[in-house]
Wavefront OBJ file of the C-alpha trace (Angstrom):
o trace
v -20.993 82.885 13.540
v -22.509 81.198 16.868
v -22.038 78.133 15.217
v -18.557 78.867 14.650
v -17.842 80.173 18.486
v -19.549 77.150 19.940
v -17.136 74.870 17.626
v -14.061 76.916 18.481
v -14.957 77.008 22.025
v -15.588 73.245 22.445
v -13.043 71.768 20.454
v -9.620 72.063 19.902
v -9.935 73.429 15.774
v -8.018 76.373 15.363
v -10.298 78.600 13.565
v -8.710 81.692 15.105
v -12.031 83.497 14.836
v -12.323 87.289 16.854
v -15.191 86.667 18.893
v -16.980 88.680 21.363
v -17.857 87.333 24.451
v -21.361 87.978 23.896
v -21.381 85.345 20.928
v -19.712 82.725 23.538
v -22.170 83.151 25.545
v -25.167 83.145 22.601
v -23.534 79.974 21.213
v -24.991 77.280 23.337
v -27.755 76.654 21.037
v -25.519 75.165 19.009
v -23.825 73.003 21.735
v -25.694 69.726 20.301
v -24.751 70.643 16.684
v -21.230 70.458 17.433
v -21.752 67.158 19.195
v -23.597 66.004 16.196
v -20.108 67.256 14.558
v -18.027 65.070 17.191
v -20.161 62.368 16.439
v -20.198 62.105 12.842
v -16.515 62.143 13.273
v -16.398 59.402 15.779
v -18.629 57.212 13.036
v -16.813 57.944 10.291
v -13.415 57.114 11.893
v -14.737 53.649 13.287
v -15.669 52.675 10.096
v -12.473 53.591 9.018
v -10.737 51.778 11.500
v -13.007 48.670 11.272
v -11.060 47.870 8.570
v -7.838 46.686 9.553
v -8.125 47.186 14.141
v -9.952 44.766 16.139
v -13.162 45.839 17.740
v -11.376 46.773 21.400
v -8.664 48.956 19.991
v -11.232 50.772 17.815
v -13.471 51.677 21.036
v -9.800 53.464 23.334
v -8.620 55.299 20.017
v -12.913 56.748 19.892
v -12.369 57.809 23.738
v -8.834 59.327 22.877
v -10.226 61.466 19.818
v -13.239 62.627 21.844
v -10.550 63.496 24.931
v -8.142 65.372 22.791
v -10.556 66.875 20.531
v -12.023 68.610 23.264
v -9.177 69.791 24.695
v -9.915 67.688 27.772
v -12.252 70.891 28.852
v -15.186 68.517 29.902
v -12.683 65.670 31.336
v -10.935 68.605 33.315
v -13.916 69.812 34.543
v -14.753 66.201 35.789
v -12.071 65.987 37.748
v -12.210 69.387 39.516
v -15.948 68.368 40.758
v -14.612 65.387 41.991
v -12.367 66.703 44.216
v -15.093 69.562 44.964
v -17.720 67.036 45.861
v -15.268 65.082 48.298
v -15.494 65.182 51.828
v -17.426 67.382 54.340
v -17.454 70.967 52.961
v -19.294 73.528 52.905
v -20.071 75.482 49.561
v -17.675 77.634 49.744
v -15.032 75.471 50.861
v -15.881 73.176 47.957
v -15.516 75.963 45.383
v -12.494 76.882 46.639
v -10.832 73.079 46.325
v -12.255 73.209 42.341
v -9.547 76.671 41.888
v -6.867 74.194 42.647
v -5.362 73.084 39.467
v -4.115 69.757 41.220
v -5.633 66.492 40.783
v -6.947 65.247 43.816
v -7.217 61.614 44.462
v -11.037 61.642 44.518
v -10.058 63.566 40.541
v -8.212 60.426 39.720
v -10.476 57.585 40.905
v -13.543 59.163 39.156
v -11.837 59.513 35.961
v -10.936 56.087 35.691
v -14.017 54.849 36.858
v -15.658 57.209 34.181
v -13.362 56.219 30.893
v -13.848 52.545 32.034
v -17.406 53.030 32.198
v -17.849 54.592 28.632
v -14.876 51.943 27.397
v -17.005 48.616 28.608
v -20.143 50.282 27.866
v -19.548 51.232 24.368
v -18.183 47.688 24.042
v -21.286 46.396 24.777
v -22.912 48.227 21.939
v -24.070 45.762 19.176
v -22.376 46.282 16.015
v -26.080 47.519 14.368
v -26.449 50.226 16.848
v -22.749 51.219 17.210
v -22.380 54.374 14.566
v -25.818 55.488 15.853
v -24.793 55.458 19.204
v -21.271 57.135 18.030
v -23.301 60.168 16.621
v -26.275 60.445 19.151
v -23.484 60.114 22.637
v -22.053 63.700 22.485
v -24.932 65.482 21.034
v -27.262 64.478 23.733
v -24.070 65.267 26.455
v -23.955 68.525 24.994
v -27.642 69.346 24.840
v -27.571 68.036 29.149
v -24.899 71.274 29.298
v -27.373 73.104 28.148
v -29.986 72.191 30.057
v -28.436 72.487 33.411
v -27.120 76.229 32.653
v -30.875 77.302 31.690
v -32.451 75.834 34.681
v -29.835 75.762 37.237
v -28.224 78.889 39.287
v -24.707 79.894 38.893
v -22.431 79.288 41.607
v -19.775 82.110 41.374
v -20.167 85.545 40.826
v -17.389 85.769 37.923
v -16.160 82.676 35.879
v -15.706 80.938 32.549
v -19.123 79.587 33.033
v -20.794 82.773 33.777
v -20.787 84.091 30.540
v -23.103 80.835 29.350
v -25.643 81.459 32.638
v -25.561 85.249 31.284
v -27.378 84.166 27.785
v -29.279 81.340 28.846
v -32.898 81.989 28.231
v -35.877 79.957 26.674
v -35.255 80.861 23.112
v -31.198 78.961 23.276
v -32.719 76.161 25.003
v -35.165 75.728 22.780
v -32.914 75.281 19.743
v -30.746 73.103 21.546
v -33.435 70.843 22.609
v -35.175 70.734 18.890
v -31.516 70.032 17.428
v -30.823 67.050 20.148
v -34.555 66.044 19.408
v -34.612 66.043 15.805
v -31.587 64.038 15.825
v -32.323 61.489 18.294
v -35.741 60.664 16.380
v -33.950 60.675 13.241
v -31.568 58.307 13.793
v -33.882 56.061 16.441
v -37.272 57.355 16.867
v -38.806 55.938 19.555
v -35.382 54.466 21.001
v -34.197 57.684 20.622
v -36.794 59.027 22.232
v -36.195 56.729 25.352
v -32.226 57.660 25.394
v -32.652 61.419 25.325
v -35.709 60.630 27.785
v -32.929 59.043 30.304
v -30.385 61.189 29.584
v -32.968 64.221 30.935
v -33.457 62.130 34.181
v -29.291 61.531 34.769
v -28.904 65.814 34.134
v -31.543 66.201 36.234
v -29.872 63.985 38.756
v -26.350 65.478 38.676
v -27.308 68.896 38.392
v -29.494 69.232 41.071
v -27.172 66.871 43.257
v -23.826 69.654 42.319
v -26.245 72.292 42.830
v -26.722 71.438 46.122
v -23.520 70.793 46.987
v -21.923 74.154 45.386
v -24.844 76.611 46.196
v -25.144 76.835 42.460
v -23.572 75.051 39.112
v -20.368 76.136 36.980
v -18.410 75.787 34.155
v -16.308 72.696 35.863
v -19.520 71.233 36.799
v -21.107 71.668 33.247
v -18.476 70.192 31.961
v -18.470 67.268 34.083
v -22.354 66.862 33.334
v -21.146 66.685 29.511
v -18.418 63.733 30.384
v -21.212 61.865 32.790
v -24.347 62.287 30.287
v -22.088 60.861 27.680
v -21.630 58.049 29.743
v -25.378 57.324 30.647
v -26.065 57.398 26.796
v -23.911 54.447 26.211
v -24.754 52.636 29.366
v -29.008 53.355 28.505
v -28.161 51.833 25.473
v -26.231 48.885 26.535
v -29.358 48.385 28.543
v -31.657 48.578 26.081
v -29.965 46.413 23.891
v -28.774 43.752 26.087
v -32.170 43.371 27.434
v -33.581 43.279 23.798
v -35.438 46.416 24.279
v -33.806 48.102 21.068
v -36.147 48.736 17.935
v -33.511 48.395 15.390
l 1 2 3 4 5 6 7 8 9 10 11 12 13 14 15 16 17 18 19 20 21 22 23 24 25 26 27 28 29 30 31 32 33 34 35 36 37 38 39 40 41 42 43 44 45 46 47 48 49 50 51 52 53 54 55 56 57 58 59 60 61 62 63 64 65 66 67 68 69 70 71 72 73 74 75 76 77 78 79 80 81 82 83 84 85 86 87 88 89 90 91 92 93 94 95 96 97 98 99 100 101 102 103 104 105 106 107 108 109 110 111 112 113 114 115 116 117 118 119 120 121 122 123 124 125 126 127 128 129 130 131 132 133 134 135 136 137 138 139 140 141 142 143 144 145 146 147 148 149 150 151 152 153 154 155 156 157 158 159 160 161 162 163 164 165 166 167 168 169 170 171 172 173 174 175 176 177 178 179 180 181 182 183 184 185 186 187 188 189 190 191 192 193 194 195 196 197 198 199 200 201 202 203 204 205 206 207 208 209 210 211 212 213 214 215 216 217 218 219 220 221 222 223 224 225 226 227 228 229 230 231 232 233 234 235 236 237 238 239 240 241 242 243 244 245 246 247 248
């Protein structure tokens, strides 16, 4: 049933499931199995695609699907940080700026500069590394989530966020970690080991760095940790691979 509430919560499948906060909250652990979900869907439609689109096209319609399958929760949250992070604030202040459902112009820069980074990066992926990298991107952005609402204070007394920072304790984070773990040695091993390895260092980067600047994290910032981690997987990789540093 977690399973289930993280899926429904993350993504945009109507299971129309009756579930109690509580769950929400419990689900976490099984942020990085939905990813793993996303991903395998991402694979399976490029190979799909590879078929009869050229190699460009393919790599927008991936970013679209894992937009609009989301709901654009994580993008939305990205662009409510941006505008929180902007300018001379103080906490409060910058809080308040993130309850405004307008985009902000600091919003709309980042987001383009973030789907053009994840576009060029993930065209930069070889071919022999691409459906890996498909699968392993939104697990390990997922599993960065978690990690920044175990370790990281929460930034609001109330919130959609809050109910995550509630249930956060070693025992979620845990399984989140071993799922994002297991995967990332199955599909790489020691590669894989070095991505998730980076992707720990950007989360602990950003988080700390929001944290800071918000007196605390939330659910727009988590989700904008999700949308960035995504796009230090693909850009670790590129760098790995271009500077033939990938054990195929």
């Amino acid at each position: 049933m977690r399973f289930l509430a993280a899926l429904q919560f993350l993504t945009i499948i109507p299971l129309h499931l009756n579930i109690k906060q509580d769950e929400i909250g419990k689900s976490q652990c099984y942020f990085p199995l939905v990813g793993l979900f996303l991903g395998l869907i991402l694979a399976g439609l490029s190979l799909l695609l590879n078929l009869f689109l050229p190699f460009a096209l393919i790599n927008i319609l991936l970013i679209v699907l894992l937009v609009t399958s989301t709901g654009a929760l994580h993008l939305d949250g990205f662009l409510d940080t941006c505008d929180g992070i902007a300018g001379h604030r103080t906490p409060h202040e910058r809080l308040a700026v993130m309850r405004d459902s307008r985009a902000g112009g600091f919003a709309v820069i980042g987001t383009c500069c973030l789907l053009l980074l994840k576009y060029i990066s993930l065209n930069t992926i070889p071919d022999i590394n691409r459906i890996t990298t498909l699968i392993l991107m939104p697990v390990l952005g997922r599993w960065g989530a978690v990690y920044a609402i175990f370790f990281y204070p929460y930034a609001r007394p109330h919130g959609l966020g809050k109910i995550f920072k509630e249930h956060a304790n070693w025992h979620n984070f845990f399984l989140a970690t071993l799922t994002a773990l297991i995967v990332a040695i199955v599909l790489w091993r020691l590669p894989g080991l070095i991505t998730m390895l980076g992707t720990w260092i950007i989360v602990l980067g950003m988080a700390g760095h929001l944290a800071k600047k918000f007196g605390g994290l939330t659910g727009d910032t988590y989700g904008a940790i999700i949308e960035v981690t995504e796009t230090g997987v693909l850009i670790i990789i590129s760098l790995l691979s271009y500077n033939h540093w990938f054990w195929t």
